[in-house]
C-alpha positions in Angstrom: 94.0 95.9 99.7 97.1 94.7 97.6 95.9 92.5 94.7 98.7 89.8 95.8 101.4 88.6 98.4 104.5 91.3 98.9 106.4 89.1 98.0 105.2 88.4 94.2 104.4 92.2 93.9 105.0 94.0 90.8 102.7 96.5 90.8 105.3 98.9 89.7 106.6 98.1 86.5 109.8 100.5 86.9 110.6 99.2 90.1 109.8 95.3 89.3 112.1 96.1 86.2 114.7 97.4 87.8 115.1 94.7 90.4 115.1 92.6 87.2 118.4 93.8 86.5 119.6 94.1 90.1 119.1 90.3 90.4 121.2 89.4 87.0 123.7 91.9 88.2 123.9 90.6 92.1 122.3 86.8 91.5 122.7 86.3 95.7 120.7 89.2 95.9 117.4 89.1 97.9 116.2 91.8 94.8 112.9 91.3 95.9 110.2 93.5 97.9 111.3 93.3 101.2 108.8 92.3 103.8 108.8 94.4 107.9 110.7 92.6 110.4 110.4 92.6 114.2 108.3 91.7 117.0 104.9 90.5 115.4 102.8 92.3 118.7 105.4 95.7 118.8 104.7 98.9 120.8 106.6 100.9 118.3 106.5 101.0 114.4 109.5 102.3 112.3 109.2 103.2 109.4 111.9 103.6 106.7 112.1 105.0 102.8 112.9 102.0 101.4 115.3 99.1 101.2 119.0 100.2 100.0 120.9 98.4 97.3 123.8 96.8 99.0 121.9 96.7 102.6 117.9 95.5 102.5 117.7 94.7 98.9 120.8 92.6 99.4 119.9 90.5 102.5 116.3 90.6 102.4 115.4 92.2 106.1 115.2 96.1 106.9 118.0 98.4 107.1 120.6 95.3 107.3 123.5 95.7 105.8 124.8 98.7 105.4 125.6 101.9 106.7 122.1 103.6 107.0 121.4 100.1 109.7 124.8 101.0 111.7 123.1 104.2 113.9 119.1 102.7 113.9 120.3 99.2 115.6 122.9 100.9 118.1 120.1 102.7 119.6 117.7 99.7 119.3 120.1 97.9 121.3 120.9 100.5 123.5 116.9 101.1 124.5 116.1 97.7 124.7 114.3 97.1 121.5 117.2 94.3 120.4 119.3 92.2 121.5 122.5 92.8 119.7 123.7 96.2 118.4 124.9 95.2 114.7 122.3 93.9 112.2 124.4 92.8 109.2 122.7 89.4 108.0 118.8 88.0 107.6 120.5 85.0 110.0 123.0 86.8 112.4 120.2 86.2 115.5 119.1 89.5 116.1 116.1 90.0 117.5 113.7 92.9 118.1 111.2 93.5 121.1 108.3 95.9 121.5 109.9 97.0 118.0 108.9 96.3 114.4 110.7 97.7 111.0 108.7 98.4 108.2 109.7 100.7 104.8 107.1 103.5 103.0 108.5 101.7 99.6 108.5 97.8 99.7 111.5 97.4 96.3 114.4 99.2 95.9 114.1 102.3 93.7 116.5 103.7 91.0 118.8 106.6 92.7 117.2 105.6 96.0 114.5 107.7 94.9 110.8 106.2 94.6 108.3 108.4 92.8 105.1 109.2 93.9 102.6 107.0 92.3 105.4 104.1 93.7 104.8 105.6 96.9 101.1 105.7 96.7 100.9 102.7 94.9 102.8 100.6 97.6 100.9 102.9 100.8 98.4 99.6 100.3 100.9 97.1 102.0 102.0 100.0 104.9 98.4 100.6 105.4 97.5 97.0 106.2 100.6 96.7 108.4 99.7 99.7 110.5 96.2 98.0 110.9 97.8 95.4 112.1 100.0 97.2 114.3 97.0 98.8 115.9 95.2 95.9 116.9 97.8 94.2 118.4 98.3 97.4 120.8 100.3 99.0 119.0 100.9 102.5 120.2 104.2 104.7 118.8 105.3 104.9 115.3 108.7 106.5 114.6 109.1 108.0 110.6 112.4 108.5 109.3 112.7 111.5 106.9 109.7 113.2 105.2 108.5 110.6 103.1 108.3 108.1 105.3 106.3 110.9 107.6 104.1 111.5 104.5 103.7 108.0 103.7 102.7 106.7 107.3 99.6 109.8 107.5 99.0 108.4 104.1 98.1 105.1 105.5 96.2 106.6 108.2 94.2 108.2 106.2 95.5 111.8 107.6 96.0 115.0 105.7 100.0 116.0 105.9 99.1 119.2 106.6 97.7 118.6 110.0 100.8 117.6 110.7 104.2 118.6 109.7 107.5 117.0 109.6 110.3 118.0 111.7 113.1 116.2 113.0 112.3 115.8 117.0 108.6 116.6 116.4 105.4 114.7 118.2 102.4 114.2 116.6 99.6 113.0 118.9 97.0 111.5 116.4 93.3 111.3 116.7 92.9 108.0 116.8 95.6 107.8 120.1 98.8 107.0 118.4 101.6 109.2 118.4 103.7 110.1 115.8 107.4 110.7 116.1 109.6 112.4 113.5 113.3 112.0 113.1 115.8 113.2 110.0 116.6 109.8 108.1 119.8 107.6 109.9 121.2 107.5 106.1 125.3 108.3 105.3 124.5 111.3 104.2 122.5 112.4 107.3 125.0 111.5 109.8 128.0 112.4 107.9 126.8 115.7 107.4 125.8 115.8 111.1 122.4 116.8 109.5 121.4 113.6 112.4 123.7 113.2 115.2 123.8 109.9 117.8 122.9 112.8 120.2 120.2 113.6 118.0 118.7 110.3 117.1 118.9 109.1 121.0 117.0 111.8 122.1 113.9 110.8 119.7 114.3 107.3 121.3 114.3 109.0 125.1 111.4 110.9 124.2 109.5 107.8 123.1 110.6 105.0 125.7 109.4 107.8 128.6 106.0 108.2 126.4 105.6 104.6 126.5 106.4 103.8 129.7 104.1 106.6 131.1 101.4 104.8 128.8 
């Protein structure tokens, strides 16, 4: 269990540091763990690396923000999991159903690039909100990139050999749940191409047919 609220966290000195700076650099900044956001009884669970510097850490809500957010909420919107297709404020009225966001890392990291006894150290808060997730019904959860994938089997007490990341790939776990893989919807990604719209949407078609067959 963490030993105190998410939001007072600094568990990590580097990380509670750094934000430190962040928040004399940017003083409207959120700079500040940033908690899951979404329908409070969701269906599916995405998970995220962590928040960005000019997106989450800025406004204070999951992949909001900036350019990582663009390609995630399109295809929210366009499955039905929100009701608007941009998500660029903690105010702007979106809303998310049968969905809920969530990051492996809670702060924003140096480089964008948490380290592993961050990772571990922070699994606490993503293990409690995948218990929660579960007993509310919850029954799909979606990582995005290899951490994330990591840091989710983490949680569930799984080994990460059992099951490998690959972009596309479905993991049915023991416990019921299914885990679904996709590359990371970061600039990078998607200006490479690494992750097309193509690519991302068929992830989503794979799980909305999964769920409504459950």
């Amino acid at each position: 269990m963490p030993c105190m609220q998410l939001k007072d966290c600094r568990q990590c000195q580097r990380l509670a540091e750094f934000l430190d700076g962040v928040k004399v650099r940017y003083p409207d900044y959120h700079a500040a763990p940033v908690s899951a956001f979404g329908d409070t009884a969701p269906k599916l669970l995405i998970i995220g690396l962590a928040p960005g510097m000019h997106g989450a850490n800025r406004t204070g809500r999951p992949f909001t923000g900036d350019f990582a957010g663009i390609l995630l909420y399109q295809t929210l919107y366009k499955f039905g999991f929100a009701n608007r297709s941009e998500s660029v404020a903690a105010g702007d009225g979106l809303q998310l159903s049968g969905c809920r966001i969530t990051n492996a890392v809670k702060c924003l990291p140096p480089g964008n690039k948490p380290v592993t006894i961050e990772i571990r150290t922070c699994n606490a808060y993503l293990t409690n909100e995948i218990a929660d997730f579960r007993e509310r019904g919850g029954l799909a959860i979606l990582t995005l990139g290899a951490v994330a994938h990591q840091a989710g089997l983490m949680a569930l007490g799984l080994k990460t050999n059992r099951f490998k990341f690959g972009h596309g790939a479905v993991h049915v776990l023991p416990d019921g749940l299914i885990l679904y893989d996709s590359y990371h919807c970061s600039r990078y990604n998607t200006q490479t191409k690494r992750l097309t719209t193509e690519m991302f949407e068929q992830v989503f078609e794979r799980i909305c047919a999964d769920l409504t067959i459950t």
